[in-house]
C-alpha angles and dihedrals in degrees: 000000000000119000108221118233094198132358096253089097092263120130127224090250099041100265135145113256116233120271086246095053081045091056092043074050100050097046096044071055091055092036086054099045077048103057093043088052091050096046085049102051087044093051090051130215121336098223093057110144116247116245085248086058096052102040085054096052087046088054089046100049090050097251097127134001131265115278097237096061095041084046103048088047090053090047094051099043091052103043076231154126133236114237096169133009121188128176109216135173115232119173092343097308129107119242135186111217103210120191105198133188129202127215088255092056104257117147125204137148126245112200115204141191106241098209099054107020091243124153109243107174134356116202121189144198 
């Protein structure tokens, strides 16, 4: 048997590997291409906008407001403080996650339509 020097199908002594050893080679090959095909598809496409960048066209293009006022108004509703804020897309609307803590220490979420500034759901602790 001949020991490989590489993986690219070469022996140590300069001899040509068996048909069989060039085929185990051709398909690691294939394996290989496979798997990078595969990572790539999974990971999604590079150019993919960041949330931030979203979230800033939809504000420009007049979709949601703009997360101070929304936030301000929370804040203010509440008598509390934002710990967390998320823009998310549920059944084609766009919706700000606030995580919101009291003075006391009690902490709830406040889900709100982007676009008009309306409370859709509010979730205590």
């Amino acid at each position: 048997m001949t020991e490989l020097a590489d993986g690219a199908g070469r022996a140590r002594d300069g001899q040509r590997l068996s048909g069989r050893c060039q085929v185990e080679f051709a398909i690691l090959a294939v394996v290989k291409h496979l798997c990078v095909l595969l990572i790539l598809f999974f990971a999604g496409p590079a150019t993919a906008e960041s949330d931030h960048d979203l979230a800033r066209e939809a504000a420009s293009r007049h979709e949601i407001l703009p997360l101070a006022t929304v936030m301000q108004d929370v804040s203010e509703r509440y008598s509390a403080t934002p710990l967390e804020v998320e823009l998310e897309r549920e059944n084609g609307q766009y919706v700000y996650e606030f995580e919101m803590i009291t003075p006391e220490g009690r902490i709830f979420e406040i889900l709100v339509d982007a676009a008009t500034g309306d409370i859709l759901e509010e979730e205590g602790d």
